[in-house]
N, C-alpha and C positions, 0 to 999 in steps of 0.2 A: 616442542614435540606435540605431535597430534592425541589423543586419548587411546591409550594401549588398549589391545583385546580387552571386552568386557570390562572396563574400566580398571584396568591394574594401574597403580602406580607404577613410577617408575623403580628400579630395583636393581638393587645398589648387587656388584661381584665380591663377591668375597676372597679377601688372598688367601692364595694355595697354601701358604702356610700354618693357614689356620686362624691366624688373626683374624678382626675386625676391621672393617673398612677403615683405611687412614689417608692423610694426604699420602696423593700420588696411586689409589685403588680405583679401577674403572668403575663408570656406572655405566647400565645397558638398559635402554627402553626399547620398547616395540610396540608400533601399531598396524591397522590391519592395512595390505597390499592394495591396490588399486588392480581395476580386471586386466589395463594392459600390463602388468606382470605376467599374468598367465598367459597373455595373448604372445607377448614376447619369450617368454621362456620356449612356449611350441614354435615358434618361430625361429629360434635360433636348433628346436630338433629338428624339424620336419619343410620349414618353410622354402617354397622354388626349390626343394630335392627330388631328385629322379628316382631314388630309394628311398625307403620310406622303414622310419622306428613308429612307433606307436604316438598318437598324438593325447599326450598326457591329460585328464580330467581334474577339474578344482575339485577341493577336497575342502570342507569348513573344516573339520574336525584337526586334520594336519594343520591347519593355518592356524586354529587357536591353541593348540600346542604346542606351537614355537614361539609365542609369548614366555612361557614358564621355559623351554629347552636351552632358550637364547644363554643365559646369565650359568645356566649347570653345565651348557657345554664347555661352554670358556675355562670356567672354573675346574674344569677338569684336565685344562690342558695343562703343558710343566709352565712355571711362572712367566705372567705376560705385562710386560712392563711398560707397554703402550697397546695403541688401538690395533695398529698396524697387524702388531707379532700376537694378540687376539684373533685377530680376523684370520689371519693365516692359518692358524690352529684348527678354528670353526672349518675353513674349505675341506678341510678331511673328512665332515660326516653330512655337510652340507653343502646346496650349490649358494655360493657368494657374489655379489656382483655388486661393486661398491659405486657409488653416484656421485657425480663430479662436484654438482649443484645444490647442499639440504633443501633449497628452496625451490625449486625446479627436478620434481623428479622425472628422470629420463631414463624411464624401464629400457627402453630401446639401445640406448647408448651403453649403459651400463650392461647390458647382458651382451652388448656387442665385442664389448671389451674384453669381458670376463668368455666370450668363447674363442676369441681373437689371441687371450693369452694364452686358454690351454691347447689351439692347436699350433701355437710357436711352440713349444715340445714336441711337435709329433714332423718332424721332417721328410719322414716317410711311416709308412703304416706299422705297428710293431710287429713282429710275426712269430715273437717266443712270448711263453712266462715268463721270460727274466726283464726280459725290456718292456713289458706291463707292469712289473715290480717297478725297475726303474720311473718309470712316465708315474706311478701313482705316489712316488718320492718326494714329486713337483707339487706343490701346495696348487698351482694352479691347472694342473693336468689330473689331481686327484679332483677338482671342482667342476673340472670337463667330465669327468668321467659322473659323476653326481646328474651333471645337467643332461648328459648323454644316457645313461644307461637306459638297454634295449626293454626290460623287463618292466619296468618303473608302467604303471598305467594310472598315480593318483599324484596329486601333487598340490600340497599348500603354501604362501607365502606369506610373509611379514615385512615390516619396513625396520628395521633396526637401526638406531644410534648408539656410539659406544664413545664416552667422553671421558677424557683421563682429566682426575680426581687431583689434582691440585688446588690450592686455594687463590690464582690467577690464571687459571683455566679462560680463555676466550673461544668464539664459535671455532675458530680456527684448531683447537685443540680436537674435536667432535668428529667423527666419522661416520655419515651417515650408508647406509647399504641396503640390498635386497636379499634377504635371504630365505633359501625356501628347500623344503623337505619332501621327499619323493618316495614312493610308497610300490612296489616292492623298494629298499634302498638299493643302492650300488651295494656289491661286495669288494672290499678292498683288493687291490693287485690283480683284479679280472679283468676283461677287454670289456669296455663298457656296449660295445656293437656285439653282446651273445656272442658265448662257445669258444673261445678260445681255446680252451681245458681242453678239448673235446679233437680239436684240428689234427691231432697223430694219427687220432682212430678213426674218424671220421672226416669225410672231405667236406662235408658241411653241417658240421654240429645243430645250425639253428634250424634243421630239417626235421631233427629231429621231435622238435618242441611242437613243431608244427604238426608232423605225424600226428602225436600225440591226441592235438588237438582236434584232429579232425575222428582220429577212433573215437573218441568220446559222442562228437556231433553225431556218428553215426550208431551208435549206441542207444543214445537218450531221443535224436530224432530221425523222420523222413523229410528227404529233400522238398517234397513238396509245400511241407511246412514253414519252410525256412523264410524270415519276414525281407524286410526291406533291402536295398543293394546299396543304399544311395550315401554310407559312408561309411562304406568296404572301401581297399585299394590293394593295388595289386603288387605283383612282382615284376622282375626284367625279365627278357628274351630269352630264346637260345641262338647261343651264337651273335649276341647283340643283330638278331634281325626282327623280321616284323614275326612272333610267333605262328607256328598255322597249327590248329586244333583240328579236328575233324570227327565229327561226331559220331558219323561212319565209314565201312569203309566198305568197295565193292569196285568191280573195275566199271562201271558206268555211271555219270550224275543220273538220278532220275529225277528231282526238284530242288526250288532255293531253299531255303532254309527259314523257317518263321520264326517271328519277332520272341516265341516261348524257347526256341533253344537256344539263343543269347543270354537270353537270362538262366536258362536252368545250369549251364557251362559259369553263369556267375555264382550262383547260389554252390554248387559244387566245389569253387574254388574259397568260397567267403562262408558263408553261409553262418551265421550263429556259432563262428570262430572266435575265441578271445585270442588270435593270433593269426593277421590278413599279411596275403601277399594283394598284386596289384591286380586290380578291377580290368579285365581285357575288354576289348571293345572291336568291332567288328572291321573288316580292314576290306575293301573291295579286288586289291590288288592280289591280298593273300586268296580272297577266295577262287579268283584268274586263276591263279598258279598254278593250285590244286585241280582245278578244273581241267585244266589245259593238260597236267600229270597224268590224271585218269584216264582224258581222251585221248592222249596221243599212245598210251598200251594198248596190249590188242586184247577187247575182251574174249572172253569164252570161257573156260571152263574153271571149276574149282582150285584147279595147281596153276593158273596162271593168273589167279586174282590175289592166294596167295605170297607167290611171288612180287605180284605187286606190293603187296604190303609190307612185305620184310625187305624189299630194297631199296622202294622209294616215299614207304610212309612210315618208316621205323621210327621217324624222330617227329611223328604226328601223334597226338592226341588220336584213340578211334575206337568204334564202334559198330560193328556188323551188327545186322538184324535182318528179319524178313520182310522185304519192304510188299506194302500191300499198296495198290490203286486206290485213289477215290480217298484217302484216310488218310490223318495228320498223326505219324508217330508221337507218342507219350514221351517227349524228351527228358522229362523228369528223372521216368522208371528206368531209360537209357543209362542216363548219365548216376543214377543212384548203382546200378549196376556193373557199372563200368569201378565207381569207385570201391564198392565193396567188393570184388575179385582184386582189384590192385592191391587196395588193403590186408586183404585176407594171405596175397602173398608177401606183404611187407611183412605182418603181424609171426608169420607162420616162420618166417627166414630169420627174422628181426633186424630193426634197423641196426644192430651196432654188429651182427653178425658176417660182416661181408658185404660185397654189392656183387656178387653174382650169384642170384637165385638159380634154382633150376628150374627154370620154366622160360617159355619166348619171350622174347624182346621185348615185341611190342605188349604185354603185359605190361611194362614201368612204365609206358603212356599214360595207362591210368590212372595214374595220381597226380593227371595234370599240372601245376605249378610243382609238385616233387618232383617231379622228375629233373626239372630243374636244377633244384639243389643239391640230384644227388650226383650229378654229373656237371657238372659249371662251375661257375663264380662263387665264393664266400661270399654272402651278403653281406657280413661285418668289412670286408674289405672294399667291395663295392658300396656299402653307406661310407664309409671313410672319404674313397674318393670322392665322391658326389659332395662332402663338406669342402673338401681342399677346393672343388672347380666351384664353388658356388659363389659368383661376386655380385650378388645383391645384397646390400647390405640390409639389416634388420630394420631401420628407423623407413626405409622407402620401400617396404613390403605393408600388405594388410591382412585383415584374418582371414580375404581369398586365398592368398599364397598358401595357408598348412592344403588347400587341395594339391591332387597331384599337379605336377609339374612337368613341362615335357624340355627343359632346359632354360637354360639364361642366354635367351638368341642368339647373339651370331654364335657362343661358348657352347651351346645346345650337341652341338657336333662331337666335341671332347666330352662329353658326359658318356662312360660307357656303357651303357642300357638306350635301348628304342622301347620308348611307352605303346606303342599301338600296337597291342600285342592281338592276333585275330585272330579270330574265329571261322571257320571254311564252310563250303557248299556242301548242304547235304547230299550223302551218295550212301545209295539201300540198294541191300543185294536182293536182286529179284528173283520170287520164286520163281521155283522150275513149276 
């Protein structure tokens, strides 16, 4: 073995019984991970998926703590009388992925494995507490749930050997492995894809977390503030089509749309979030549609642009204003304002209140990617899916792949979600 964390010796397990190491007592070393460990652990969360968990950060701190963790976990499991029924023990608080080769370490193969085994458990998606109790039973489906969970944003590893302690012990006896510690942890018997708990009361629990995070954002900042987009990502569709947003709304286009309310509709869905849906991006076709909607009603007066809006722009993203000639609307202040009225009636109703506020419809537009979850797909089930179809395998991905992904070619089709979620032509209501 390599030189442990910080120069630790190697360190010998002590038996559960109390005693002192004797023939036939494991010894467990550790040293530190190489970076495709972490490249491959995000890789088997997030890599070529169409839904998207958080892509996990290295952590020194967790890495060199699982030097000393390694030898007190084991040791605390009920007696383990080889490496094997060790390591099995360890998968309950940690993610494990053991290596073919001591000599050839293959991060890639090895985590391939190890998420190959925990979703042989999962035949179909669980959809109670009881059968999440079950799946976390499985030594290798409680190690899925480790490498999977939604919350987890820090993550250290270590290379571990674990050699049973006889006095003709050969390499052959030795188990070498990757093991590594995730920061929030997994909680036991939860769905590692968020909110399960939550699914009676709510039709999609990890909205809520999301809400959350965005009262805070708007709390502490202004959207104008808000820095970079460039790794944000986004959520799915509605109705698995190309989304259409609409900035505003009015029965006539009066111009296209500038390069600043793309980004202000990004900064409003992402923005200085510790919890991203997906990055939308502008769609020519959506913006046709929308266009073509507008123009072919018949403009005129006040009750007939409302009408517009409640029949055929209800499941649109919008924004009325007073559109002025000559002048480039403040899309920022638009779309800041759009979210804090949405907000203001999510906060006032509460999310676990109901989903039918009193007030219009098209109010729940304004919480753009919410609205989504409050009406559609479980993400947790739609990340699910997205693992089952995804056949690329780990070892022939690189660290482009943790970008979004718009499927695995010709399989692209069976992926339930369409990534080009768009963004539509500006339409300002003009004064009288």
């Amino acid at each position: 073995m390599g030189p442990v964390f910080k120069g630790a010796a190697v360190v010998c397990l002590v038996a559960l019984s109390g005693l002192q190491p004797a023939a036939g007592a494991l010894e467990f070393s550790a040293k530190k991970a190489d970076e495709d460990a972490y490249t491959s652990v995000n890789l088997a969360r997030v890599g070529q998926m169409s839904v998207r968990i958080g892509v996990l950060t290295e952590d020194s701190d967790l890495a060199e703590g699982l030097n000393a963790k390694l030898p007190a976990t084991a040791s605390d499991s009920s007696p383990a009388e080889t490496c094997d029924k060790s390591i099995e023990t360890l998968k309950k608080t940690k993610f494990v992925a053991q290596f073919t080769d001591a000599q050839d370490l293959n991060y890639r193969q090895a985590v391939q494995k190890a998420l190959d085994a925990g979703l042989g458990h999962m035949e179909s998606y669980p959809d109670t507490e009881q059968k999440w109790t079950d799946f976390w039973k499985q030594a290798d489906g409680a190690n899925l749930a480790h490498l999977l969970w939604t919350n987890s944003t820090k993550v250290g590893c270590a290379v571990g050997t674990c050699t049973e302690g006889d006095q003709n012990r050969t390499p052959e006896t030795s188990i070498t492995f990757l093991f590594c510690e995730m920061e929030p942890a997994a909680v036991e018997n939860k769905a590692p894809f968020d909110t399960l708990s939550m699914r009676s009361k709510h039709p999609a629990g990890w909205c809520v977390r999301y809400y959350t995070a965005l009262l805070q954002k708007f709390q502490a900042d202004n959207l104008q503030e808000v820095p970079s987009l460039a790794d944000f990502v986004s959520m799915v569709s509605f109705y698995k089509t190309a989304a259409a947003v609409c900035l505003v709304v009015v029965c006539g286009p009066q111009s296209g749309v500038a390069g600043d309310a793309y980004l202000a509709a990004k900064l409003a869905r992402n923005g200085k979030l510790p919890v991203h849906i997906t990055e939308v991006s502008e769609d020519e076709n959506t913006v046709t549609t929308l266009t073509n909607t507008v123009n072919d009603a018949t403009a005129g007066d006040d009750a007939t642009c409302k009408k517009l809006v409640e029949s055929h722009l209800k499941e649109t993203f919008h924004r009325a204003f007073e559109y002025k000639a000559d002048t480039t609307p403040n899309y920022h202040e638009l779309l800041q304002a759009a979210l804090n009225d949405g907000l203001a009636v999510f906060e006032k109703e509460g999310p676990m209140n109901g989903l039918r506020p009193k007030h219009p419809p098209q109010l729940w537009f304004c919480f753009l990617g919410l609205s989504f979850c409050l009406f559609f797909l479980l993400f947790s089930e739609e990340y699910f899916n997205g693992l089952i179809e995804r056949t690329t395998l780990l070892k022939d991905m690189t660290a482009d792949d943790l970008k979004l992904s718009v499927g695995n070619g010709a399989e692209a089709a069976a992926v339930p979600t369409i990534l080009i979620a768009g963004l539509v032509a500006m339409l300002a209501v003009v004064s009288s």
